[in-house]
Backbone as ProteinMPNN parsed JSONL, in Angstrom:
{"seq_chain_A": "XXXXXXXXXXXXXXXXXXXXXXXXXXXXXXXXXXXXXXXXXXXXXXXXXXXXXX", "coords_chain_A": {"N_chain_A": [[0.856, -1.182, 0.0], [0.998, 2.116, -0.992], [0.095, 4.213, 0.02], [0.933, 4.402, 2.418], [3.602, 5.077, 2.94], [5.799, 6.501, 4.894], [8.229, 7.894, 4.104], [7.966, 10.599, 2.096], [6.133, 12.222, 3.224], [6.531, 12.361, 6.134], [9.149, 13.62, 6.241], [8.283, 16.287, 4.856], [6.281, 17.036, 6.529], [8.004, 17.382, 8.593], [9.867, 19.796, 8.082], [8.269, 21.786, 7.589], [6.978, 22.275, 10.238], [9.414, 23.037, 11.384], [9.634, 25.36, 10.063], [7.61, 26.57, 10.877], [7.849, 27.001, 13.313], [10.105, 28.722, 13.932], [10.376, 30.937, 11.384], [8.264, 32.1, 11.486], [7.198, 32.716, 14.014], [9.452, 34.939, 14.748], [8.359, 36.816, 13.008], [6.358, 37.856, 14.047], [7.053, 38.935, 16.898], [8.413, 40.572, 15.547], [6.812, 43.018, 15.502], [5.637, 46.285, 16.252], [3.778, 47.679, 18.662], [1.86, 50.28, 18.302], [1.072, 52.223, 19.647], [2.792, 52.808, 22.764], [2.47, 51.353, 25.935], [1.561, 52.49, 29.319], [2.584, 53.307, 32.263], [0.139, 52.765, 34.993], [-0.173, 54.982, 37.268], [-1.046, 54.395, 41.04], [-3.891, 54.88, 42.26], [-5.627, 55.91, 45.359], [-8.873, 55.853, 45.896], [-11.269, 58.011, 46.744], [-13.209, 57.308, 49.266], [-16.89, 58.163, 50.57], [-18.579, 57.827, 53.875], [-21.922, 56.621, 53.2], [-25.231, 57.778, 52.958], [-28.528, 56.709, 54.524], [-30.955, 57.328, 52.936], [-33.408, 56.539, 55.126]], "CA_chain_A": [[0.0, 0.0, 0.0], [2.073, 3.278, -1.344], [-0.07, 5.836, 1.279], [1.612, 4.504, 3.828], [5.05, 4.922, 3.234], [5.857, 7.785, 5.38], [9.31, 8.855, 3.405], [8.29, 11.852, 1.811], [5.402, 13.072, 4.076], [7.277, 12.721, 7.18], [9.945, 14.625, 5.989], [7.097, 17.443, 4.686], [5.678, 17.037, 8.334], [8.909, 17.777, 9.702], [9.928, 20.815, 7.314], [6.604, 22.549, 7.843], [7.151, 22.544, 11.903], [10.304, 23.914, 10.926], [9.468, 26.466, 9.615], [6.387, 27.418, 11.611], [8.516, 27.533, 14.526], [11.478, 29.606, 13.211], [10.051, 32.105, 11.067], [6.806, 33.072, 11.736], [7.478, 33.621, 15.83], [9.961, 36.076, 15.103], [8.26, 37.807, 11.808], [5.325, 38.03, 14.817], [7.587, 39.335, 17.377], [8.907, 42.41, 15.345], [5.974, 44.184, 15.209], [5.946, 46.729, 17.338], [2.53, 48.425, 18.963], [1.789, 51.874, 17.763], [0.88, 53.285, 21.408], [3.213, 52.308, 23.923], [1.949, 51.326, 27.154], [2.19, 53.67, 30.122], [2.288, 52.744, 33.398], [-0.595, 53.923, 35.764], [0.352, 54.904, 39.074], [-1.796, 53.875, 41.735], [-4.541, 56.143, 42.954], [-6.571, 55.774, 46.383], [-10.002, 56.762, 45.604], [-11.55, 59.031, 48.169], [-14.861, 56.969, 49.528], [-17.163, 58.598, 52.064], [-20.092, 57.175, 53.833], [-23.74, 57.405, 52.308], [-26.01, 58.099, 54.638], [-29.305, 56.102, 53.602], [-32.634, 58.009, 53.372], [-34.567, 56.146, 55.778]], "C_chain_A": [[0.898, 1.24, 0.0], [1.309, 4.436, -0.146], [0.374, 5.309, 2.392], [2.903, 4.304, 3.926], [5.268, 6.64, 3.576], [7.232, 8.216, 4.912], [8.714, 10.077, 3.318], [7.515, 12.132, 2.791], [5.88, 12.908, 5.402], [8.368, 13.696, 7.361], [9.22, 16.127, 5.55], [6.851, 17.868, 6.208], [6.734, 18.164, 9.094], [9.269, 19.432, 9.581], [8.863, 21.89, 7.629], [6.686, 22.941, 8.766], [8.268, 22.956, 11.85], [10.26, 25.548, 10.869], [8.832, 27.851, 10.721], [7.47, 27.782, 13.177], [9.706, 28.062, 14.402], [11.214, 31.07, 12.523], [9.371, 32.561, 11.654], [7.064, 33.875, 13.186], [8.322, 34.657, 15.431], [9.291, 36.878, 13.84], [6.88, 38.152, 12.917], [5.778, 38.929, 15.529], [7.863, 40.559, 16.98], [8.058, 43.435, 15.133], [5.968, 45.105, 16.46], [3.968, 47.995, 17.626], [2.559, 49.898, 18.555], [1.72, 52.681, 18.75], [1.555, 52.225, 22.296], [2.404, 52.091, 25.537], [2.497, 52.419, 28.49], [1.761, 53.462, 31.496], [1.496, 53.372, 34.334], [-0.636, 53.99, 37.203], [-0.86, 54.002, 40.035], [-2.565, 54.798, 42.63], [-5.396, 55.707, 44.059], [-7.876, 56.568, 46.271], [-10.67, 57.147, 47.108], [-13.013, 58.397, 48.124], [-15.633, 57.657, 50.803], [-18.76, 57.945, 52.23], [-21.162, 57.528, 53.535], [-24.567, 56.957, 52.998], [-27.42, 58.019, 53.816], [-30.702, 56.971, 54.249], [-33.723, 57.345, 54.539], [-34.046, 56.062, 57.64]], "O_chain_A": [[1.572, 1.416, 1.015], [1.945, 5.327, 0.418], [0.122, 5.906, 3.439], [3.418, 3.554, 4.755], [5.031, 7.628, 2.882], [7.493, 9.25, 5.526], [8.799, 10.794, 4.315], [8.264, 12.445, 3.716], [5.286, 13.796, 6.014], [8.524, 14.426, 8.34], [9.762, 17.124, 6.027], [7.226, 18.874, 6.81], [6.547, 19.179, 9.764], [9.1, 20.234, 10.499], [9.269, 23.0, 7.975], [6.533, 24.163, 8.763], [8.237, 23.737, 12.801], [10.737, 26.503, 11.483], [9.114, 28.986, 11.103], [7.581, 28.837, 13.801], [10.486, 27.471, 15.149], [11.686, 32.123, 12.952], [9.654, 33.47, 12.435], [7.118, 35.079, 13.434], [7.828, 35.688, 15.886], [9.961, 37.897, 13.675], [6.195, 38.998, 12.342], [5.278, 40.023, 15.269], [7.694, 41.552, 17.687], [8.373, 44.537, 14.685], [6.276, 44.672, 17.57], [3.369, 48.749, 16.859], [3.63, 50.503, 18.608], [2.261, 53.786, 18.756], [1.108, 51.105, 22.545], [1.771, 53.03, 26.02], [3.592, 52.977, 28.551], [0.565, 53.457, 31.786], [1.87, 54.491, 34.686], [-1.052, 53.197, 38.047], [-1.43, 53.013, 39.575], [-2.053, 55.399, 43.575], [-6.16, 54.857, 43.603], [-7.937, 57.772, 46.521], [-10.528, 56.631, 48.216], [-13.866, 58.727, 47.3], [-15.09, 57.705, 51.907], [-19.657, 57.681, 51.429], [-21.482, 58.717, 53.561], [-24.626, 55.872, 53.576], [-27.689, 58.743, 52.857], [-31.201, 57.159, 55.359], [-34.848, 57.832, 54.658], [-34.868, 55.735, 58.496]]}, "name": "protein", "num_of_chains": 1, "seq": "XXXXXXXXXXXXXXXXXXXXXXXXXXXXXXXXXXXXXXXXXXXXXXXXXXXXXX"}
């Protein structure tokens, strides 16, 4: 039965995962965000008690 001789498509297989893990991650990586992030301090919000109508 010739579809099951894994010569060439194992070697395809392998090539392929190759790839995908070599190029692409870093052609992903170099992009760079258009708005930098900016770190936001840390603010204590001012709560006061609410004093219930009834």
């Amino acid at each position: 039965m010739p579809q099951l001789n894994p010569n060439p498509w194992f070697a395809i297989l392998v090539f392929s995962w190759l790839i995908f893990l070599t190029v692409i991650p870093t052609k992903i990586l170099n992009h760079v965000t258009p708005n930098e992030l900016t770190p936001v301090g840390a603010e204590e919000h001012k709560t006061e008690p609410w004093d219930w109508p009834w």
